[in-house]
N, C-alpha and C positions, 0 to 999 in steps of 0.2 A: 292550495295556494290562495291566500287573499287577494283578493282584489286591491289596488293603488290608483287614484285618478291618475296621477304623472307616466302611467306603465298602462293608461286602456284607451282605447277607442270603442264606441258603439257604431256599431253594423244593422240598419234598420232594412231589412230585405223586402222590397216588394208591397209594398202598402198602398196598392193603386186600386181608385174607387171602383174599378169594374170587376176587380176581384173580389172585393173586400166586402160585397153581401151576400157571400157564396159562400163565404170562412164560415166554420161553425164556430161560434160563439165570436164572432168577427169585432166587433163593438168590444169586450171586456180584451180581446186578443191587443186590438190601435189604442187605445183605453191605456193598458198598462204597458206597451211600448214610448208612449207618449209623456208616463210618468215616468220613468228612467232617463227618457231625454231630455227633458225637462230640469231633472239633478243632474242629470252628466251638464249639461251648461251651466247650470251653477259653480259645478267645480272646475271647471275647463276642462272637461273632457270630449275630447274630439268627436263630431258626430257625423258619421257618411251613409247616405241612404244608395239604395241599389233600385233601378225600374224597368222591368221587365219588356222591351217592347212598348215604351208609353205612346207612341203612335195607335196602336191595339188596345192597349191595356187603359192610358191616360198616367198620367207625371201619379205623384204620391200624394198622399192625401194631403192635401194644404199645407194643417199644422206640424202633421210633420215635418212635411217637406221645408216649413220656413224653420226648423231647427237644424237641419242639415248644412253644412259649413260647404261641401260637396255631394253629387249626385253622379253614380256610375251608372251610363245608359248602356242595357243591356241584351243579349240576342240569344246568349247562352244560359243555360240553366243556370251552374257555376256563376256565379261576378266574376271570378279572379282569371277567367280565358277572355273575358274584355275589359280588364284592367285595374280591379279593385286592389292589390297589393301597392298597386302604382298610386292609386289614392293616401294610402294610408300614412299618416305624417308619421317619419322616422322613427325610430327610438322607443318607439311604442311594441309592444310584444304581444297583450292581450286583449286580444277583439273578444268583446260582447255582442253576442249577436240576437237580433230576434226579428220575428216577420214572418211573411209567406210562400208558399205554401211548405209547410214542413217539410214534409217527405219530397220535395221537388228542389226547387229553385235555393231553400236555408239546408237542406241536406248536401248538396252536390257544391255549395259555397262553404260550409262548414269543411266538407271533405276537401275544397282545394285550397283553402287556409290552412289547415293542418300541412298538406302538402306543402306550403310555402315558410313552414318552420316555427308559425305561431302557436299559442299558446290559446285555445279557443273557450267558452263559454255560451252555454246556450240557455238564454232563461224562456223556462218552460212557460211560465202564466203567458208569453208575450211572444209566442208560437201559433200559428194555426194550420190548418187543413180543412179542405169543406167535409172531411169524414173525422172522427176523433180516432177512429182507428189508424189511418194511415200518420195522424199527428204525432199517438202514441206510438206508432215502431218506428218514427222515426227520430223521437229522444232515445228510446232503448236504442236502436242501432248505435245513435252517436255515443250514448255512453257507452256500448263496447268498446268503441274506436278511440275512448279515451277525451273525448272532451267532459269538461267541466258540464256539470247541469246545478244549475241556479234558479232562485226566482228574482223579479225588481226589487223586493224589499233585499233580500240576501245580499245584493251586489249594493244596493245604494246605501247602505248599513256598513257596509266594508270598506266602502270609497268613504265613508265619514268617519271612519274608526273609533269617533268619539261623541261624547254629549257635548262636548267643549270646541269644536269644531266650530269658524266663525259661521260657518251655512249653514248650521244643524237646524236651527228653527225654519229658514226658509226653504232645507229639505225635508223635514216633519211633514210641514204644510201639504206636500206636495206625495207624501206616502201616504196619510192620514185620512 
């Protein structure tokens, strides 16, 4: 299934600075989450960040955080056992998701998205874990479980569907 800006929301999980130099390859992981949100606001596409404990952990990392339309403060691994469905602006069916820690906090959110009837996606460049292993079983797991596995350019390319698109040069810019 294609990706549609008017049918997606981005789900930006966990991107708080006292995690985020512990991510393996942490910098290219914020890096190209940052490039997705940055198009999904181009097109109007909704953008809700998730933060784990920011009392602990600290709020998300600035810029992303000032792309975020909303912020779901959270206790649980999962977002969606403290409120991220409730976030999500109606009508909307297919969360993009990307952020930290893999196999923890984006795995156990992915898994209660699905639970909650949506249609998920998970792009891998814009994933991380402080191990690459545990990163990598935990896109394999999701893909057993039937979620989409994408990357930034795959989804931002889908959401433009064309070269004719009025954003195309101002989303170029921003893949390129």
């Amino acid at each position: 299934m294609l990706h549609i800006p008017d049918d997606s929301v981005l789900v930006l999980v966990d991107f708080q600075p006292r995690l985020m130099p512990a991510i393996d390859d942490g910098e290219v992981v914020a890096a190209q989450a940052s490039r997705l949100a940055r198009i999904a606001q181009l097109l109007d596409v909704p953008i809700i960040g998730t933060e784990q404990n920011p009392a602990g952990l600290g709020e998300n990392l600035p810029d992303l955080k000032a792309l975020c339309s909303r912020t779901v403060i959270k206790h649980h691994f999962d977002a969606c056992a403290d409120g991220l469905p409730a976030a999500l602006p109606s009508g909307r069916k297919r969360v993009v998701v990307a952020g930290c820690e893999a196999h923890v906090c984006v795995l156990q959110t992915v898994s209660g998205l699905l639970q909650h009837g949506l249609n998920v996606t998970l792009l891998a460049d814009a994933v991380g874990s402080r191990r690459p292993l545990d990163r990598d079983t935990a896109i394999t797991r999701l893909s057993q479980a039937g979620i989409t596995i994408a990357t930034v350019e795959m989804v931002a390319f889908e959401w433009l569907r064309s070269s004719e698109h009025p954003r195309f040069r101002d989303a170029l810019r921003l893949i390129k």
